[in-house]
C-alpha positions as CSV (number, residue, x, y, z in Angstrom):
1,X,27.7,46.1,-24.6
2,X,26.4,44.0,-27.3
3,X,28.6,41.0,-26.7
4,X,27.5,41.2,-22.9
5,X,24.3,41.2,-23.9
6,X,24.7,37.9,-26.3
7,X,26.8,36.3,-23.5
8,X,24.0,36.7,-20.5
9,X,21.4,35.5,-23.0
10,X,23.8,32.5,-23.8
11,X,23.9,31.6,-20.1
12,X,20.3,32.1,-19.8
13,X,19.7,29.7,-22.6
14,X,22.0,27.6,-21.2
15,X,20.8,27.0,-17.9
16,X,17.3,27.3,-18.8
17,X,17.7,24.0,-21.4
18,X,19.8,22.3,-18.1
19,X,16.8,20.5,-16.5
20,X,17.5,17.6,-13.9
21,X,16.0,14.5,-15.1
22,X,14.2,13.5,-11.7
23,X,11.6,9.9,-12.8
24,X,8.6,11.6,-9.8
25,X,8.2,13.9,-12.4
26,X,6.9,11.6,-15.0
27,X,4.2,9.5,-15.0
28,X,6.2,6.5,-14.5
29,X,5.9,4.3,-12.2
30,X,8.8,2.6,-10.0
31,X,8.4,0.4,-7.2
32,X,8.2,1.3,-3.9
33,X,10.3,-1.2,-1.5
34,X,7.7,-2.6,1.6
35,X,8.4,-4.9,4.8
36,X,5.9,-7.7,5.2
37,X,4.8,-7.0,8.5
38,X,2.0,-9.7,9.6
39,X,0.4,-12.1,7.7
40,X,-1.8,-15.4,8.5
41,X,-5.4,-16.3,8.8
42,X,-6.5,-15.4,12.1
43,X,-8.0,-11.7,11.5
44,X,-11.0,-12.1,12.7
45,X,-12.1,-10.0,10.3
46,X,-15.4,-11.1,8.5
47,X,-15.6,-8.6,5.0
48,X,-13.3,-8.1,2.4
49,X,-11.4,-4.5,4.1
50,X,-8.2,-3.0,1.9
51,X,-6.5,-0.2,4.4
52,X,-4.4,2.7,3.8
53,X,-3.5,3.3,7.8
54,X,-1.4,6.4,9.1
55,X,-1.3,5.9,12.6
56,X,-1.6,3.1,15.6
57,X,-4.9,4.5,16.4
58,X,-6.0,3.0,13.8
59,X,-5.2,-0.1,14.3
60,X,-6.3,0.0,17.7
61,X,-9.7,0.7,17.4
62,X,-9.9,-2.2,14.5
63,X,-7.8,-5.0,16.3
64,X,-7.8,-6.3,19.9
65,X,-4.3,-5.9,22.0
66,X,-3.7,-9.9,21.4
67,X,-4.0,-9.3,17.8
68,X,-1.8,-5.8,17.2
69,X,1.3,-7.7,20.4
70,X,1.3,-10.9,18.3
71,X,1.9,-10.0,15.1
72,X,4.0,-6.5,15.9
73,X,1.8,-3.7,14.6
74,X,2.9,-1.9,18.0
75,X,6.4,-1.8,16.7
76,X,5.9,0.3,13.4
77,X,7.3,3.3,13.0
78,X,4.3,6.0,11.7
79,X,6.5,8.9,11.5
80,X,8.1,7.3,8.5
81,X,5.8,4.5,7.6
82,X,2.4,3.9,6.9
83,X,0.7,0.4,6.2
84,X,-1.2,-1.1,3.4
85,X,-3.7,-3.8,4.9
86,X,-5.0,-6.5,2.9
87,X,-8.4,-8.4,4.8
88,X,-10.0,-10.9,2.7
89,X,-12.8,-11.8,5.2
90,X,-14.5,-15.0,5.3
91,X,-16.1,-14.9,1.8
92,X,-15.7,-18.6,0.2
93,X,-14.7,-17.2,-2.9
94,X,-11.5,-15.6,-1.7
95,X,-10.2,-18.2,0.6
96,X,-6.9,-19.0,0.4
97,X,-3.8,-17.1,-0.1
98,X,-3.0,-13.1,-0.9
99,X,0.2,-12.6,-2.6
100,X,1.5,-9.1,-3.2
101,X,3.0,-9.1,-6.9
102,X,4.3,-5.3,-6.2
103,X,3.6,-1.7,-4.9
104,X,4.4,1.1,-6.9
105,X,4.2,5.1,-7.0
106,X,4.3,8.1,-9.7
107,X,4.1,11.9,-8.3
108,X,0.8,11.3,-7.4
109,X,-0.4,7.1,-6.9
110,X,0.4,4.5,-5.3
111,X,-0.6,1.2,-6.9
112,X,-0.6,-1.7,-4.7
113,X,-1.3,-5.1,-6.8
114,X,-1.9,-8.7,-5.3
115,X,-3.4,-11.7,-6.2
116,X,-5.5,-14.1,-4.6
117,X,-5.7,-17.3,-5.3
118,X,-8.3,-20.4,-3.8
119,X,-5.9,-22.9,-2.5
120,X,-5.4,-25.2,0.1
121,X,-6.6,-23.7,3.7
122,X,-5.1,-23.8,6.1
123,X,-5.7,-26.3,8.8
124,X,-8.4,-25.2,10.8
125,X,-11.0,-26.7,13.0
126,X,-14.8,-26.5,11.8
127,X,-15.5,-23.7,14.5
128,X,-12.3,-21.4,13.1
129,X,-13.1,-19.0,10.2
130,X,-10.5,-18.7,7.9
131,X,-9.5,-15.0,7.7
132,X,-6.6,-14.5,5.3
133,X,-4.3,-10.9,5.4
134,X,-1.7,-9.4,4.8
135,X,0.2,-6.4,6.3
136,X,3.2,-4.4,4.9
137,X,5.1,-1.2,5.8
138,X,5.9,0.8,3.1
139,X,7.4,4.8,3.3
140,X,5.1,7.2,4.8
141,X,3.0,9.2,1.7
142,X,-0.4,11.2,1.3
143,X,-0.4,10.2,-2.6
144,X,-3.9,8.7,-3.4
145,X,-3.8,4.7,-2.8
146,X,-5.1,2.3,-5.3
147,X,-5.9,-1.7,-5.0
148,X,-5.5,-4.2,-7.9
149,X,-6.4,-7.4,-7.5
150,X,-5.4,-10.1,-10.0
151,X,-5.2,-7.3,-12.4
152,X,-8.3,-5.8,-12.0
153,X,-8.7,-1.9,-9.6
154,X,-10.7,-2.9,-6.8
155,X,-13.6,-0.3,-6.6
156,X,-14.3,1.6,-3.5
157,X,-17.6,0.4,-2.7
158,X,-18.8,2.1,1.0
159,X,-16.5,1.9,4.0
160,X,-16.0,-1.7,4.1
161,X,-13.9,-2.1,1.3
162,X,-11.5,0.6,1.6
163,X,-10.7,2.6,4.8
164,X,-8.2,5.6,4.6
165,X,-7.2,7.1,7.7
């Protein structure tokens, strides 16, 4: 009896001490693979906007049809995907160019980092406004999204700066 006793608690031990060594558990990040979806300077949107959106609705009640058809927000898949939007508006300070350095997640954030960076515009005639963006797909999450641009988190300041459907 004794020896069964000592042999259950040996198992127990055992597999109590046998824990999977699974990275979302820690506060680690790793980086999360995204699609560039759209990107350019023709927006048309005039403030500085950083999206987190879930569905096509969304995006339809922000962008005209010409907009969503010609740069293939219609084909997204939202039951798996989600976007992260990138709008610098028309502010002179941030003309240019966005570049995404990476995206990554722990059990509970998502870190999206990018740079911008003044630069040549692109060609545009005097009426144009410049509007530069970016658009990715990445896998579909309700983790808590956070912006950082050239190294810095970008606070949320009101509804224009970060929108989270």
């Amino acid at each position: 009896m004794q020896n069964k006793l000592l042999t259950i608690l040996t198992l127990i031990t055992f597999f109590a001490s046998c824990t999977p060594t699974n990275n979302i558990n820690t506060v680690e990040f790793q980086n999360i693979e995204y699609q560039v979806v759209a990107k350019g300077n023709d927006s048309g949107i005039k403030n500085k906007l950083l999206i987190v959106a879930y569905n096509k609705y969304f995006n339809e009640s922000q962008f005209d049809s010409d907009f969503i058809s010609s740069h293939n927000l219609n084909t997204v898949d939202f039951r798996e995907n989600m976007l992260v939007e990138i709008f610098l508006g028309t502010d002179a300070a941030t003309k240019g160019k966005i570049t995404l350095t990476k995206i990554e997640e722990n059990k509970d954030l998502i870190k999206v980092h990018y740079e911008t960076k003044e630069g040549d515009e692109p060609s545009a005639t005097a009426e144009e406004e410049i509007t530069p963006f970016l658009i990715v797909s990445v896998p579909k999450s309700r983790k808590t999204t956070k912006f950082f641009e050239n190294g810095e988190e970008v606070k949320i300041a009101g509804g224009n700066l970060y929108i989270k459907n």
